[in-house]
C-alpha positions as CSV (number, residue, x, y, z in Angstrom):
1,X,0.6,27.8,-21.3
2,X,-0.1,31.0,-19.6
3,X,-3.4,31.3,-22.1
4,X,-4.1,27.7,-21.0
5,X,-4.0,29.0,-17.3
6,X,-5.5,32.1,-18.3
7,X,-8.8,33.3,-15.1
8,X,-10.4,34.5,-18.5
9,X,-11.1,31.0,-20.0
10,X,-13.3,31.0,-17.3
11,X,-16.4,31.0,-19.5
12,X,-19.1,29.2,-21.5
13,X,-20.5,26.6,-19.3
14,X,-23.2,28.8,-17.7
15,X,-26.4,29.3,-17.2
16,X,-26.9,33.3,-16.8
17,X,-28.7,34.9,-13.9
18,X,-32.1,36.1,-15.1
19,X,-36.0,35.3,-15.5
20,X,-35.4,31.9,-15.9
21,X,-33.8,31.5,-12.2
22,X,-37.0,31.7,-10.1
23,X,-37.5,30.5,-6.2
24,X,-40.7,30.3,-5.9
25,X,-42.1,31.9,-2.4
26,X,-45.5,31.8,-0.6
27,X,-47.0,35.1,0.6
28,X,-49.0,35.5,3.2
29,X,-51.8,37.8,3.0
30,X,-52.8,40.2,6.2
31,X,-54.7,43.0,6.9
32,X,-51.5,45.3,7.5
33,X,-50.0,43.9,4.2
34,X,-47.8,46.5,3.0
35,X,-49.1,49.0,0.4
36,X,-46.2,49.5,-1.6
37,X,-42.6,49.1,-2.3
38,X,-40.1,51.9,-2.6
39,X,-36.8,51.5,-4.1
40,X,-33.9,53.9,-3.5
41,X,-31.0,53.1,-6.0
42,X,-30.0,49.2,-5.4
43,X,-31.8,49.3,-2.0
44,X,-35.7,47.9,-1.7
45,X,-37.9,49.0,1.1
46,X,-41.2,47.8,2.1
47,X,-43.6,50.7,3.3
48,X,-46.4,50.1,5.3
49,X,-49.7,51.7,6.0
50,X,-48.6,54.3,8.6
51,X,-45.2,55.1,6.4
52,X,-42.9,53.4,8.5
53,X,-39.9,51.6,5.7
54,X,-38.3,48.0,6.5
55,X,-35.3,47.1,4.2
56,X,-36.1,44.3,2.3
57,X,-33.3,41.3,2.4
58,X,-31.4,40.1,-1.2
59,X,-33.4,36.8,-2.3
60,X,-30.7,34.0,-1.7
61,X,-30.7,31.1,-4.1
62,X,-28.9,27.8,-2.4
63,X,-27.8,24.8,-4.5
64,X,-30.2,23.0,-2.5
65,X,-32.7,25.2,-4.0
66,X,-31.2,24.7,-7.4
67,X,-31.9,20.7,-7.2
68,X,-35.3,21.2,-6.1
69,X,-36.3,23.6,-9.2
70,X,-37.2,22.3,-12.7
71,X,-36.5,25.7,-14.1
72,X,-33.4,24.0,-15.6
73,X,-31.6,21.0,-16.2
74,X,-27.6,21.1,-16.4
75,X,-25.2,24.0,-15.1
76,X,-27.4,26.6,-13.5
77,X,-24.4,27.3,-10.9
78,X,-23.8,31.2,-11.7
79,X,-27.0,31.8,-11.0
80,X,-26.5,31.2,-7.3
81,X,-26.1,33.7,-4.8
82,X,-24.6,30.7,-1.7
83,X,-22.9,28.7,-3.7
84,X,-19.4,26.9,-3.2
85,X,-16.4,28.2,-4.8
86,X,-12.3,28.9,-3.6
87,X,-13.4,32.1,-2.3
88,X,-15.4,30.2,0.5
89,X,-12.5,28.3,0.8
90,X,-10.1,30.7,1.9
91,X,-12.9,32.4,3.8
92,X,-13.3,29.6,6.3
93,X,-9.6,29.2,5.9
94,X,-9.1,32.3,7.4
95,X,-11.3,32.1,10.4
96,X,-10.2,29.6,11.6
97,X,-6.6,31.3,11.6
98,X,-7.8,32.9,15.1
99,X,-8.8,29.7,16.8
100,X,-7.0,27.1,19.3
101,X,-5.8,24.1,18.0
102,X,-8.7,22.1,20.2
103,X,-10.9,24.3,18.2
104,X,-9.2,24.5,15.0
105,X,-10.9,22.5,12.0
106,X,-8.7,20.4,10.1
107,X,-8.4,20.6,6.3
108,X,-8.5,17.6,3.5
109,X,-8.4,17.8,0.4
110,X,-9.0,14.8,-2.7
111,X,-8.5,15.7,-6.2
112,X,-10.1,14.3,-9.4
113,X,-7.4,12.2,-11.7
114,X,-9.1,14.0,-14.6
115,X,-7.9,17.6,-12.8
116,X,-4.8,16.4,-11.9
117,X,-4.2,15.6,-15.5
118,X,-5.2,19.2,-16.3
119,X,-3.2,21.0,-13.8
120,X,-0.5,18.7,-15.1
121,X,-0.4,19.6,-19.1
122,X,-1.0,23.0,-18.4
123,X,2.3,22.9,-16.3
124,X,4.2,20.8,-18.1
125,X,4.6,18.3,-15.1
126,X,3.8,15.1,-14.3
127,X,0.4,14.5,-12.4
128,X,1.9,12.8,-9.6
129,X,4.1,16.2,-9.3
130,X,1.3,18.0,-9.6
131,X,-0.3,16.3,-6.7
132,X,2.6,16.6,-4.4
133,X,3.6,20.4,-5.3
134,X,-0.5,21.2,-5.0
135,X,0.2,19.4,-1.5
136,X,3.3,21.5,-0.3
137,X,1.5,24.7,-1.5
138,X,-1.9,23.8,0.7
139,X,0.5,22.7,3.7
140,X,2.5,25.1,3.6
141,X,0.1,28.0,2.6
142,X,-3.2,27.4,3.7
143,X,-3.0,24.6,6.5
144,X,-4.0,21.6,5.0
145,X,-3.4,18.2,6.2
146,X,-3.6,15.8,3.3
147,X,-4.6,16.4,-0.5
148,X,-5.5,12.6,-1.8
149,X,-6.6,11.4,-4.9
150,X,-10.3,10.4,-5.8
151,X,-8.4,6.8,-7.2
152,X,-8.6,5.5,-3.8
153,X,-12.5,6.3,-3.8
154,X,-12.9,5.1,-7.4
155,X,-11.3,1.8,-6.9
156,X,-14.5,1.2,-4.0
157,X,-16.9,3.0,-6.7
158,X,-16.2,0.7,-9.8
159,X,-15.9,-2.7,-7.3
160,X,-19.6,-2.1,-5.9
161,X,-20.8,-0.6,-9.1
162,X,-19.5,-4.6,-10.6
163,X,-21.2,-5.3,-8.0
164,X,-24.1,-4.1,-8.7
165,X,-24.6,-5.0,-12.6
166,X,-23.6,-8.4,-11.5
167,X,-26.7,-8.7,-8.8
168,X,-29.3,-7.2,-11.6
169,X,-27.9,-9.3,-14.8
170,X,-28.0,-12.8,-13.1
171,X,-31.5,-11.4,-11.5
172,X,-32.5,-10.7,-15.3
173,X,-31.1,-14.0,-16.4
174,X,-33.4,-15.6,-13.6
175,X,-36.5,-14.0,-14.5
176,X,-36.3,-14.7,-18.0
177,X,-35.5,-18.8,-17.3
178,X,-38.6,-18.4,-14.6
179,X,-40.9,-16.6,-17.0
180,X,-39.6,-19.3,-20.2
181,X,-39.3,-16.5,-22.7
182,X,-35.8,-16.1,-23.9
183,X,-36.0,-12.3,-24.9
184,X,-37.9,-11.5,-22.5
185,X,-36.3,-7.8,-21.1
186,X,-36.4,-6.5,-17.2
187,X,-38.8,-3.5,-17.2
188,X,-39.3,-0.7,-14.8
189,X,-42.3,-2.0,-13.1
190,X,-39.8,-4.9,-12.2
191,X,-37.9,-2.6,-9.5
192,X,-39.0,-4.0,-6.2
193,X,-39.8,-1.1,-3.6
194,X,-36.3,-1.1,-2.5
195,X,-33.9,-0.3,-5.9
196,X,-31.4,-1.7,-4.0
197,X,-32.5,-5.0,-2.7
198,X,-31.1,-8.2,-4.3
199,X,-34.0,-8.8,-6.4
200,X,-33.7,-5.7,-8.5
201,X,-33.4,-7.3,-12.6
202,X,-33.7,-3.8,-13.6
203,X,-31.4,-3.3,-16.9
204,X,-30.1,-1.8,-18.9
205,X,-28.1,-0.5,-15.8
206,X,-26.7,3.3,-16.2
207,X,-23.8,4.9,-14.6
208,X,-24.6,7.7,-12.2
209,X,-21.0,9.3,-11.9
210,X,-21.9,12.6,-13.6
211,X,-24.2,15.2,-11.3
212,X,-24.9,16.5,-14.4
213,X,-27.0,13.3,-16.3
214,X,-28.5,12.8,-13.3
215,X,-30.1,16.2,-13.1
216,X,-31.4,16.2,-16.4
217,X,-32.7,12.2,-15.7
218,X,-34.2,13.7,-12.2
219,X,-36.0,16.8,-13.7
220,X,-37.2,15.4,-17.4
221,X,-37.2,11.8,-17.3
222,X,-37.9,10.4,-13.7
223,X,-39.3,6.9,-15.5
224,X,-35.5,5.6,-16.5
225,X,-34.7,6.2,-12.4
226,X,-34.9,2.6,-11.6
227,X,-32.2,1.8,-14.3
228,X,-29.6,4.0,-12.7
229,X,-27.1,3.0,-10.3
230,X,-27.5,3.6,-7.1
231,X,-23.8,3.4,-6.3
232,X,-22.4,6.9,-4.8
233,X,-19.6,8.5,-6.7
234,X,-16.2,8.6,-5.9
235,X,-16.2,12.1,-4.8
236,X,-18.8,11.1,-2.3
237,X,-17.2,7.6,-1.4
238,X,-14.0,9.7,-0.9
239,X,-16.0,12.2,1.5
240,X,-17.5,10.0,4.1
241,X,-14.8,8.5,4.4
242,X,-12.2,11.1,5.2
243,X,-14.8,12.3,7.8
244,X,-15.8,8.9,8.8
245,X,-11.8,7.9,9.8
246,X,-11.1,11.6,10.6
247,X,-13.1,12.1,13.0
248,X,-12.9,8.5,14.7
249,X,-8.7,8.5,14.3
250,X,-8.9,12.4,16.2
251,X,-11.6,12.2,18.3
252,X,-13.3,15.6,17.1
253,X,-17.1,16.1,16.1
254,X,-17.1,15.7,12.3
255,X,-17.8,19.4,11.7
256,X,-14.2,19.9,12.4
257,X,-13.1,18.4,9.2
258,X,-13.9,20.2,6.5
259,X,-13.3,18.7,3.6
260,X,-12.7,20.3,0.1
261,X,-13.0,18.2,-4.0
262,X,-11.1,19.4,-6.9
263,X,-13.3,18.4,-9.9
264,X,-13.3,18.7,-13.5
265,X,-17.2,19.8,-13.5
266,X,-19.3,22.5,-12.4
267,X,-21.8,20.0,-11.7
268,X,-20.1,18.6,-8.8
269,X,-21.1,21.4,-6.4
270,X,-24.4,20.1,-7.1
271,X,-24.0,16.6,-6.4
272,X,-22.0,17.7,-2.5
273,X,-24.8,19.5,-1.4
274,X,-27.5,16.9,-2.0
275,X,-29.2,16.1,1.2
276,X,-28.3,12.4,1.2
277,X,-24.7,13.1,1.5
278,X,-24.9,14.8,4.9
279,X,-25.0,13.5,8.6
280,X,-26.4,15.4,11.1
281,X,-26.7,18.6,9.0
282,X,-22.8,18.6,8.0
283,X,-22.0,17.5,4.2
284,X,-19.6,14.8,3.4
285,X,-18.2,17.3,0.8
286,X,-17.7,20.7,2.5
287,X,-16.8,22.4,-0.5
288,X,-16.6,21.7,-3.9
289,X,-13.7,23.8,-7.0
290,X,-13.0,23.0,-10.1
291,X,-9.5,22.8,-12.0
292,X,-10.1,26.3,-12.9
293,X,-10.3,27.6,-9.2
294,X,-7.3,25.7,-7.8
295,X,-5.2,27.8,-10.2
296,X,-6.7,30.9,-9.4
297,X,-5.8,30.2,-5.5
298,X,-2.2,29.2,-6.9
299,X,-2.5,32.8,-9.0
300,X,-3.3,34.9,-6.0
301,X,-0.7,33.2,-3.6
302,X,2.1,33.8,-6.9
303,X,2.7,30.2,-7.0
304,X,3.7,28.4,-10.2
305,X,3.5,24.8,-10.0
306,X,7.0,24.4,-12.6
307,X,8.7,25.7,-9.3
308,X,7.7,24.5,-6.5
309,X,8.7,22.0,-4.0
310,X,6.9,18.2,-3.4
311,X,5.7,17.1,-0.7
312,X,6.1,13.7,0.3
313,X,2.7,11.4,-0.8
314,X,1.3,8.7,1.7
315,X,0.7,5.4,0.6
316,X,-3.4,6.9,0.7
317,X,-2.4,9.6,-1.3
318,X,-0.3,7.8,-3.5
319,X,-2.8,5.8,-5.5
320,X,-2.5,3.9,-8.9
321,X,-4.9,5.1,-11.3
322,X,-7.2,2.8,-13.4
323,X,-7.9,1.7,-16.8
324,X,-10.6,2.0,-19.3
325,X,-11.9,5.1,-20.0
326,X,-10.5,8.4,-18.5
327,X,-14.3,9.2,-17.4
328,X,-13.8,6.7,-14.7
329,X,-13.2,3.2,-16.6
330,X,-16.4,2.0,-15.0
331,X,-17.5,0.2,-18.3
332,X,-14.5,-1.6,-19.2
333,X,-14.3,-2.7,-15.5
334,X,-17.8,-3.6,-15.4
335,X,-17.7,-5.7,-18.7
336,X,-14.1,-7.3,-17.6
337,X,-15.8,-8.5,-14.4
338,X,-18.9,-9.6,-15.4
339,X,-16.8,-12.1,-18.4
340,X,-14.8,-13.3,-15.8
341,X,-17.3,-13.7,-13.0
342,X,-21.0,-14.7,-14.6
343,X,-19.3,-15.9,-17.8
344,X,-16.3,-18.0,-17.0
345,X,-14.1,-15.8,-19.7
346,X,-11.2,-14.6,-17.6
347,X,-9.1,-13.7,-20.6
348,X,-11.4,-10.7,-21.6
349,X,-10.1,-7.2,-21.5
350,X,-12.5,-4.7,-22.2
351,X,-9.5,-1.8,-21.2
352,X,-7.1,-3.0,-24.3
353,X,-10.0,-4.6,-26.4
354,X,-9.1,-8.4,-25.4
355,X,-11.8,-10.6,-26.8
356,X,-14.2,-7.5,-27.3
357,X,-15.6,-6.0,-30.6
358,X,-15.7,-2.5,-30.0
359,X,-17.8,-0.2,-32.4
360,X,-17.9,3.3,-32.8
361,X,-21.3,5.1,-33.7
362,X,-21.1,8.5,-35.1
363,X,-18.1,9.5,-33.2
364,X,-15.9,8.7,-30.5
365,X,-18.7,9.7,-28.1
366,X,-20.9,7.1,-28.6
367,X,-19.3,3.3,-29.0
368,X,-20.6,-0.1,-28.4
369,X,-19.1,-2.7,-26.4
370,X,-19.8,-6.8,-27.7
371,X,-19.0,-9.8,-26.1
372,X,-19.9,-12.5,-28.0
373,X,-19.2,-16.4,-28.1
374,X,-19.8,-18.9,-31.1
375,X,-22.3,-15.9,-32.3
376,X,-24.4,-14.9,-29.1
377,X,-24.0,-12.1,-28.0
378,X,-23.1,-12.4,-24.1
379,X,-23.0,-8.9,-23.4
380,X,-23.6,-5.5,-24.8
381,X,-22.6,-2.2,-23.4
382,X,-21.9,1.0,-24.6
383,X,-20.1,4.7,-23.4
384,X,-22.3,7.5,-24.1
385,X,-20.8,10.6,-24.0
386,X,-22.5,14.7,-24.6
387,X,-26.7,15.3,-24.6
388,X,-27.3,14.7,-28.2
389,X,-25.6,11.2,-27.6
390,X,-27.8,11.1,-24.0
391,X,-31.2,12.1,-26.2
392,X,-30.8,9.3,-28.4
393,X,-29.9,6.6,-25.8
394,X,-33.2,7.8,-23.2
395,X,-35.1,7.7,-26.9
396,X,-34.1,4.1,-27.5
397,X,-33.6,2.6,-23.8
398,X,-36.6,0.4,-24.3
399,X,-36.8,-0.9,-28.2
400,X,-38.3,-4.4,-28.3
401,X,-36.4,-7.2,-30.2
402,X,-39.4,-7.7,-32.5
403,X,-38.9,-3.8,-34.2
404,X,-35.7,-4.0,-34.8
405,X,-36.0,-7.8,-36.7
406,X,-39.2,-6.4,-38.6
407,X,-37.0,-3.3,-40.0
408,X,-34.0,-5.7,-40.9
409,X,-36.5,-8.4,-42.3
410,X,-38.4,-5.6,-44.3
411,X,-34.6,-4.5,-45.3
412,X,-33.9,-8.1,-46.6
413,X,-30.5,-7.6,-44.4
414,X,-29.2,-10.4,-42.1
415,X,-29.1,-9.1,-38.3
416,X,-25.2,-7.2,-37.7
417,X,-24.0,-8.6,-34.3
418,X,-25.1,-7.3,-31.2
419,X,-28.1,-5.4,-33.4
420,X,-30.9,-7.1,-32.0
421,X,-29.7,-6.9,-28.2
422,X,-30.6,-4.2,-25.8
423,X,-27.8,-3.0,-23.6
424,X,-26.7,-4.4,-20.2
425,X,-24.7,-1.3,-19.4
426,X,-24.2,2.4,-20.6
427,X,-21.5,4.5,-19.1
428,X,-23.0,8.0,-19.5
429,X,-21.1,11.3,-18.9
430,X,-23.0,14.5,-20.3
431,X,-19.7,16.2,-21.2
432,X,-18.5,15.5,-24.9
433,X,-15.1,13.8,-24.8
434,X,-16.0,12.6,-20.9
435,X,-14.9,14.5,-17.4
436,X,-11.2,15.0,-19.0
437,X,-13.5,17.6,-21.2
438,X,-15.5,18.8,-18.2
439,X,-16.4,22.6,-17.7
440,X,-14.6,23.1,-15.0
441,X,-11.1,22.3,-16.6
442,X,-8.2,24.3,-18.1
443,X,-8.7,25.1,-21.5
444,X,-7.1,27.1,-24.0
445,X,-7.8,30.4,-25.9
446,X,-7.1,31.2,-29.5
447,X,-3.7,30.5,-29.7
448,X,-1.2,33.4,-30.5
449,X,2.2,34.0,-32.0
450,X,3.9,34.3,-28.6
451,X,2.4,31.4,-26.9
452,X,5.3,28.8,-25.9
453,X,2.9,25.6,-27.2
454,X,-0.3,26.3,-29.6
455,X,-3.2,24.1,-29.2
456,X,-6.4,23.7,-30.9
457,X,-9.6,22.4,-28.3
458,X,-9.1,19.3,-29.6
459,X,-5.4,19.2,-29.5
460,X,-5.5,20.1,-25.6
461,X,-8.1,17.4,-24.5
462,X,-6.0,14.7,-26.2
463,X,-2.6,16.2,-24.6
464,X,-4.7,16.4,-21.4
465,X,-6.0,12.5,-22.3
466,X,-2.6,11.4,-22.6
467,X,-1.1,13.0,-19.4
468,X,-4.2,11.3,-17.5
469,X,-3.1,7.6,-19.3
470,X,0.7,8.4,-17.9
471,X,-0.2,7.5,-14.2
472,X,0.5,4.1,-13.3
473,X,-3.0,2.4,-14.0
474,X,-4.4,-0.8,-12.2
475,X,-7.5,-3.3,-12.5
476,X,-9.7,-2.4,-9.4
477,X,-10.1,-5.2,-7.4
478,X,-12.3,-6.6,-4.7
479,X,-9.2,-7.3,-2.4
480,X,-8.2,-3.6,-1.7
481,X,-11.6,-2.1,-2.5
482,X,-11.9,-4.1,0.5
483,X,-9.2,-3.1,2.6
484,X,-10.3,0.0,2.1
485,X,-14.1,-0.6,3.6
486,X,-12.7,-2.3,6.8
487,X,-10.4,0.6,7.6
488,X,-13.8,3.1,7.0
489,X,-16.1,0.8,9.1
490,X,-13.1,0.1,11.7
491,X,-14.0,-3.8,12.1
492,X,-13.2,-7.0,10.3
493,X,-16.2,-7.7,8.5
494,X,-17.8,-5.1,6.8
495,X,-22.0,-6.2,7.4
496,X,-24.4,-5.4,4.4
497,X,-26.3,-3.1,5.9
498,X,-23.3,-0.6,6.6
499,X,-22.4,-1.4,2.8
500,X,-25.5,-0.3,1.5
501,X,-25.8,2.7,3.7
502,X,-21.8,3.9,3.1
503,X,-21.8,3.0,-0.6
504,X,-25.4,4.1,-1.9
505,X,-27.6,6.4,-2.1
506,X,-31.2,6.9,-4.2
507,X,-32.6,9.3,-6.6
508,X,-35.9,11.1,-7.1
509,X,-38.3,12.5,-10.2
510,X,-38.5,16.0,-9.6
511,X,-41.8,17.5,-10.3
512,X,-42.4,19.6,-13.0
513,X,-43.6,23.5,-11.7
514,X,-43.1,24.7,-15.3
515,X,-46.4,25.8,-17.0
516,X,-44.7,24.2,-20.5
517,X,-42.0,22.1,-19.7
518,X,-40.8,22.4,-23.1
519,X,-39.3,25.9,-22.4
520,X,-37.0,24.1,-19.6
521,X,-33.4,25.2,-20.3
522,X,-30.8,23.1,-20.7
């Protein structure tokens, strides 16, 4: 375990600083334009005309910088100079240690279920302990209020991501009745101005849960946009909302809640300091760490998780997890719903298989979901996990129902089922194995004689997989997804255009300033 836990695992899913990190700047040309530039060991100094010397400033690169540039696609975070980490953390941590209570900020935390998991195998404890001896450590230690878990955000996520794929397929299933051609396929061109009005037939729909597909679908393929969804993460869901009631329940400004996420992916610092997710200048997500950076704040205080006290978990903090697959479930909830809602099948189960055929392609990253009823094919979906899986799925989004009969026709083979349907839904994480494998997780080292339990890469995301699968697990559902939105709004009836504003957000093609877009690293 001590490998597992190890600050030196801390490698392998980053992009080096170098030539390739560029932020491009304009300069403005004058008649007293310096003449030179002298450097003096790691110092630069700009000399003018007459020999007076200015020190020139360190270039800073932001993360908001970082999603503007399409120098790169995935994890470029070591590369930046501002960027979030624990470090920050316990910086703002500690000055605030000076201030008055009136002026004190208060301190949230919500933690992934897929780091809980790896906190949890690495310590050999369960993950609720994990989550209430993280809590006692951040109370008791560094001043924090509350440390929840991202299930309460999740189970709003998956509900309005249903939602969602439920608006666009019986939209689809519309235009092609209206348009009296029964393969006929929603296209991009069929988005209406507004990606998130009720007219949108847009499909196949994609998930839009992991920063990091959506970085690569921003900065190389801005024409598959329209079929992403436009529902916000739970990490972002869980956000406004802690500042949303925070600040309403304590009557303090919302930059006095500073709110920090414990994710499984380097990507996710990315995704908090998006513009969108911001009000009045101050972020939902004050601070994004990973896995890996919790236990190097629990290494530097000397605490180990095997020995510390719980804390007692609210109700809020106490939340069931969800079934389906440990990158969220939103597929198997997506699938369950839509059979049971637009199909009138409430006995399907896409989470244990119920009334689904389930076929793996290649691997165990790549597997196709079929619901089918006296041979139609009802629906089709499909989890896509890793960028070679990704490649092949952007490659394919569009193939028309005529190819694919011509090439079994030409192979004198009868159609397999599902082969000559497109998808309706792809759950796409860029991270082989899903989040539970994400970069920002505990992993283990080359396994030595001494070490209490060897395990192989493989062996330790299963035993994390199967410490995730021990929480309690529930069927999101509309009920408490709704409780949920009338506590955040503070009324009754939650109105549509709060919904839409709360619960979703947009993306953006991100043009190219690369003179050969084919050197773009990724």
């Amino acid at each position: 375990m001590s490998r597992i836990l190890s600050a030196d695992s801390l490698v392998e899913d980053f992009i080096s600083p170098g030539q390739a990190c560029i932020k491009p700047v304009e300069i403005s040309k004058s008649s007293n334009a310096p003449s030179e530039i002298k450097v003096d060991g790691a110092e630069y100094y700009e000399v003018g005309k007459d020999g007076s010397q200015k020190k020139l400033e360190t270039a800073s690169i932001s993360l908001n910088d970082c999603l503007a540039c399409s120098g790169c696609i995935t994890s470029a975070e070591s590369v930046l100079i501002t960027m979030q980490s624990h470090n920050e953390v316990l910086s703002v941590i500690n000055a605030e240690k000076d201030k008055g209570e009136v002026d004190r900020k208060t301190f949230v935390l919500s933690l992934s279920p897929q780091s809980r998991a790896s906190i949890a195998a690495a310590y050999g404890i369960t993950p609720y302990q994990a989550q209430s001896r993280l809590k006692h450590f951040l109370s008791t230690k560094l001043g924090f209020t509350s440390v929840h878990s991202t299930d309460f955000a999740r189970e709003v996520s998956l509900v309005e991501a249903s939602r969602e794929f439920e608006t666009r397929f019986t939209n689809a299933r519309k235009r092609k009745l209206n348009t009296h051609d029964p393969v006929a396929t929603p296209s991009t061109s069929d988005t209406a101005a507004d990606p998130t009005a009720d007219s949108n037939s847009t499909l196949p729909l994609i998930a839009s849960a992991c920063p990091g597909w959506i970085c690569y679908a921003e900065k190389t393929h801005g024409e598959i946009l329209p079929h992403i969804s436009l529902v916000r993460s739970p990490q972002q869901i869980m956000g406004a909302y802690l500042k949303d009631t925070l600040t309403r329940a304590l009557s303090i400004s919302r930059d006095r809640v500073y709110h920090v996420s414990v994710m499984p992916c380097f990507d996710k610092k990315l995704e908090a300091s998006r513009g969108d997710f911001e009000v009045e200048g101050v972020r939902d997500v004050d601070c994004v760490i990973t896995t890996m950076e919790v236990v190097e704040m629990l290494k530097e205080h000397e605490v180990d998780l095997r020995t510390c006290h719980e804390a007692h978990l609210s109700d809020e903090e106490y939340y069931p997890s969800h079934p389906g697959s440990s990158a969220g479930g939103y597929l198997t909830h997506i699938l369950t719903s839509a059979a049971k809602n637009l199909l009138d099948l409430p006995t399907v189960d896409a989470a244990t298989e119920q009334g689904v055929v389930v076929k793996t392609i290649r691997s165990s990253d790549m597997k196709e979901y079929i619901l089918e009823k006296d041979g139609e094919v009802l629906l089709k979906m499909a989890t896509c996990y890793g960028f070679r899986n990704i490649q092949n799925i952007v490659r394919k989004l569009k193939p028309t129902k005529s190819k694919v009969k011509r090439v079994v026709r030409r192979k004198g083979l009868e159609p397999k089922i599902g082969e000559d349907k497109e998808y309706d839904y792809v759950e796409v994480m860029a991270c082989p194995s899903g989040c539970i494998n994400g970069g920002g997780q505990l992993k283990p080292l080359i396994p030595s004689e001494n070490e209490e339990v060897q395990y192989t890469p493989k062996e330790w995301i299963d035993a994390v997989e199967s410490t995730y699968r021990s929480v309690e697990a529930r069927e999101a559902s509309e009920e408490r997804a709704g409780e949920v939105l009338r506590r955040w709004c503070g009324g009754e009836v939650v109105e549509e255009g709060w919904r839409r504003r709360a619960l979703y957000t947009e993306y953006r093609a991100v043009e190219q300033n690369l003179s050969n877009p084919a050197f773009a690293t990724w």
